[in-house]
C-alpha positions as CSV (number, residue, x, y, z in Angstrom):
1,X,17.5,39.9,12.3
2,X,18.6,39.2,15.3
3,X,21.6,36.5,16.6
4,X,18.8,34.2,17.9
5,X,16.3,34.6,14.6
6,X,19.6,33.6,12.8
7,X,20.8,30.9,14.6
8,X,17.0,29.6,14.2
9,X,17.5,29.3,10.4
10,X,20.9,28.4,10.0
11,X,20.8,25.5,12.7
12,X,20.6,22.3,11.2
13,X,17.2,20.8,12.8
14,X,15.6,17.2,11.9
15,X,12.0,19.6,12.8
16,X,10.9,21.0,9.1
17,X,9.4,23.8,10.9
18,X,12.1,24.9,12.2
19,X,14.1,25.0,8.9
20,X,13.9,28.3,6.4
21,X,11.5,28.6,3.8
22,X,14.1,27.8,1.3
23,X,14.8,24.4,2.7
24,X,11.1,23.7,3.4
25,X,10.2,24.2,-0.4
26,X,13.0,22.1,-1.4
27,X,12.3,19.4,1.3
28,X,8.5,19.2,0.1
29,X,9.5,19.2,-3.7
30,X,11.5,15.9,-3.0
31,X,8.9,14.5,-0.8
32,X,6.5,14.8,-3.8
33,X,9.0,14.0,-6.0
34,X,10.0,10.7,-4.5
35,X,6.8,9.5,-4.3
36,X,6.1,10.1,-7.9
37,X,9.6,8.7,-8.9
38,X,8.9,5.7,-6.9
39,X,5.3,5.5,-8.0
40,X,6.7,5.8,-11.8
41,X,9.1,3.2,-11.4
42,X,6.3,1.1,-9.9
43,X,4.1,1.0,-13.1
44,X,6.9,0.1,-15.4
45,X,8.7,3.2,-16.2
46,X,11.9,3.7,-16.3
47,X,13.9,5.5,-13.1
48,X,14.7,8.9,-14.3
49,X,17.4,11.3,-12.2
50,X,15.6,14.8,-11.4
51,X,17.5,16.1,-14.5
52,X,16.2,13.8,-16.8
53,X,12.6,15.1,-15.2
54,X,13.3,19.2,-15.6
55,X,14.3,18.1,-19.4
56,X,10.7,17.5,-20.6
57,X,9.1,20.5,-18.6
58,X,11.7,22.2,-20.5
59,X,10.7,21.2,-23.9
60,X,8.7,23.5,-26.1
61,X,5.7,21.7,-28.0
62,X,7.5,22.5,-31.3
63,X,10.8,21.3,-30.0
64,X,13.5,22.7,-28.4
65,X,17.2,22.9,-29.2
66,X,20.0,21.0,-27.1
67,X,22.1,24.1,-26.0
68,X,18.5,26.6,-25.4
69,X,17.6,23.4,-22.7
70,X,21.3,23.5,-21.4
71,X,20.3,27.3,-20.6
72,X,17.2,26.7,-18.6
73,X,18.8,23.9,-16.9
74,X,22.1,25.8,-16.0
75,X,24.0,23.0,-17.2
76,X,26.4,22.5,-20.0
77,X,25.8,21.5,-23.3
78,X,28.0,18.8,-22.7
79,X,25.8,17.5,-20.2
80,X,22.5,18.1,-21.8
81,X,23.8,15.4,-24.4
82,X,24.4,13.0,-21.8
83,X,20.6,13.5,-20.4
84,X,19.3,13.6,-23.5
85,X,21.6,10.5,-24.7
86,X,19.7,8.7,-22.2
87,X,16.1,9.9,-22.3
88,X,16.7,8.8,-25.9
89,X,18.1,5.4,-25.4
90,X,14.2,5.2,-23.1
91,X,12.4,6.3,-26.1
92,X,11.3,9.5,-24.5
93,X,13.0,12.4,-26.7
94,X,13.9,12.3,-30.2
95,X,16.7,14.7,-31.7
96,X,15.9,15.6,-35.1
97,X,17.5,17.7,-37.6
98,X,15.8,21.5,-36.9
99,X,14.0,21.9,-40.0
100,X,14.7,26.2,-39.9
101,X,18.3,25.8,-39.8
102,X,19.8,22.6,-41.2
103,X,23.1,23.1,-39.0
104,X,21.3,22.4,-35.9
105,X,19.2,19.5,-34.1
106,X,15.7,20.0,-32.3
107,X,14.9,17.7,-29.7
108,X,11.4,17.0,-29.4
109,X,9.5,14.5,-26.7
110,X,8.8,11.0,-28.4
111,X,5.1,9.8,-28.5
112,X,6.2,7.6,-25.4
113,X,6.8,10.5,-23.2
114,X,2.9,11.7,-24.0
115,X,2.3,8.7,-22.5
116,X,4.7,8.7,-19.2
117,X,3.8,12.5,-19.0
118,X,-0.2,10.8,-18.7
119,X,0.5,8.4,-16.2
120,X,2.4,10.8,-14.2
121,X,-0.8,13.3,-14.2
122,X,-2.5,10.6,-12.6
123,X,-0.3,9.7,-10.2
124,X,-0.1,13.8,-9.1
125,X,-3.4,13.7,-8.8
126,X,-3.2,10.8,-6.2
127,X,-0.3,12.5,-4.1
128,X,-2.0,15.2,-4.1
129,X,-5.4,13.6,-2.9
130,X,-3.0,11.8,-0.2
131,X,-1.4,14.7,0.9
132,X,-4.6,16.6,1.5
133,X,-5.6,13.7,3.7
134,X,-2.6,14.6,5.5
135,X,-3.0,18.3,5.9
136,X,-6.0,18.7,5.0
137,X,-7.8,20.7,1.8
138,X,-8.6,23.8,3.5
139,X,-4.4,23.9,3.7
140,X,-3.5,22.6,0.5
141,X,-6.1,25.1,-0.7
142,X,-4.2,27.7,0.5
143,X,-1.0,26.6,-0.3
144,X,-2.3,26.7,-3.9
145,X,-2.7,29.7,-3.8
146,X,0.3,31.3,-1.8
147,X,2.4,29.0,-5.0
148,X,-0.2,30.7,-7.9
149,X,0.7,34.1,-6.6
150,X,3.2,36.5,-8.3
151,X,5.5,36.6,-6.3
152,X,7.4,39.3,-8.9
153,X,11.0,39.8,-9.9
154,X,13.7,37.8,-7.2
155,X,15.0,41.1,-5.0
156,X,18.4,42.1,-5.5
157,X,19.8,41.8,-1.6
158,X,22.8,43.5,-0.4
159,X,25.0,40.9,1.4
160,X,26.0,41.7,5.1
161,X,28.6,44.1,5.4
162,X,31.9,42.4,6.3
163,X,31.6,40.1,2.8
164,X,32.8,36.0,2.8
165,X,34.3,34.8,6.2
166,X,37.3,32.7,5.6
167,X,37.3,31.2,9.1
C-alpha cells in the first residue's frame, strides 16, 4: 500500500467515504442503531446501552448461562451481572436455576422481551424501507447480499515489519 493509500485510511475525515471499511461498517451500524434506540424509546420502551442489546441476540431459545454470554460478549462475568441485573430489573431476562446442573443459573428472555424483540422487527423493517428511500433498493439489494456472503475464516495478517512505534 502505498504512503498516499495509507494516509487515505488513517486520516481522520468528516467524508464516510473516505474512511476505511472498518469504520464505515461501524458508522452505519450506529446509524441504524440510533434510530432504532431512539425509535424504541419513543414507543415506551425502556433505553437500553448497546450491551444490554448484544445480550438478547446472545441468548439461546433454551436459555443461556451468565458466564457462556460473558464469552460471546468479551466481557467479564462480573459485568454480564450488571447487564443482566438491569435487563432484569426491565422485565426483559429472567435467571433461573439451570435445571441440568442445580449449581448453576440459566438466563432466559422474559415474555416481555418477545414482545420488545416484536416491536423492534417492526421498526427494522421501517429503517430499512427509509434507508432504501435514501439509497435506493437496487443498493440495499446489493448490500444484502455483499453482508449474506461468507466471507470465511478472519485472515491471520502479519503486522508491518518494524512492530509497535513508541513515538
Amino acid at each position: 500500500m502505498s504512503d498516499a493509500e495509507i494516509s487515505a485510511v488513517t486520516s481522520p475525515r468528516d467524508d464516510r467515504r473516505r474512511l476505511s471499511l472498518p469504520s464505515q461498517l461501524l458508522a452505519a451500524a450506529d446509524w441504524f442503531n440510533d434510530s432504532l434506540s431512539t425509535a424504541m424509546e419513543e414507543a415506551g420502551w425502556p433505553s437500553l446501552s448497546k450491551s444490554q442489546s448484544l445480550v438478547f441476540v446472545s441468548i439461546d431459545d433454551e436459555g443461556t448461562r451468565p458466564a457462556e454470554l460473558a464469552r460471546r460478549l468479551g466481557i467479564t462475568r462480573q459485568s454480564m451481572q450488571e447487564l443482566l441485573r438491569r435487563l432484569v430489573e426491565h422485565e426483559l431476562v429472567t435467571i433461573d436455576i439451570d435445571p441440568s446442573d442445580g449449581r448453576a443459573t440459566i438466563v432466559r428472555l422474559a415474555p416481555r422481551a418477545h414482545l420488545l424483540g416484536r416491536d423492534a422487527a417492526v421498526i427494522s423493517a421501517q429503517i430499512e424501507a427509509e434507508l432504501s428511500e435514501r439509497i435506493g433498493a437496487d443498493a440495499l439489494t446489493q448490500l444484502h447480499a455483499v453482508l449474506e456472503q461468507d466471507w470465511g475464516s478472519p485472515p491471520l495478517i502479519v503486522a508491518p515489519a518494524g512492530g509497535v512505534s513508541t513515538d
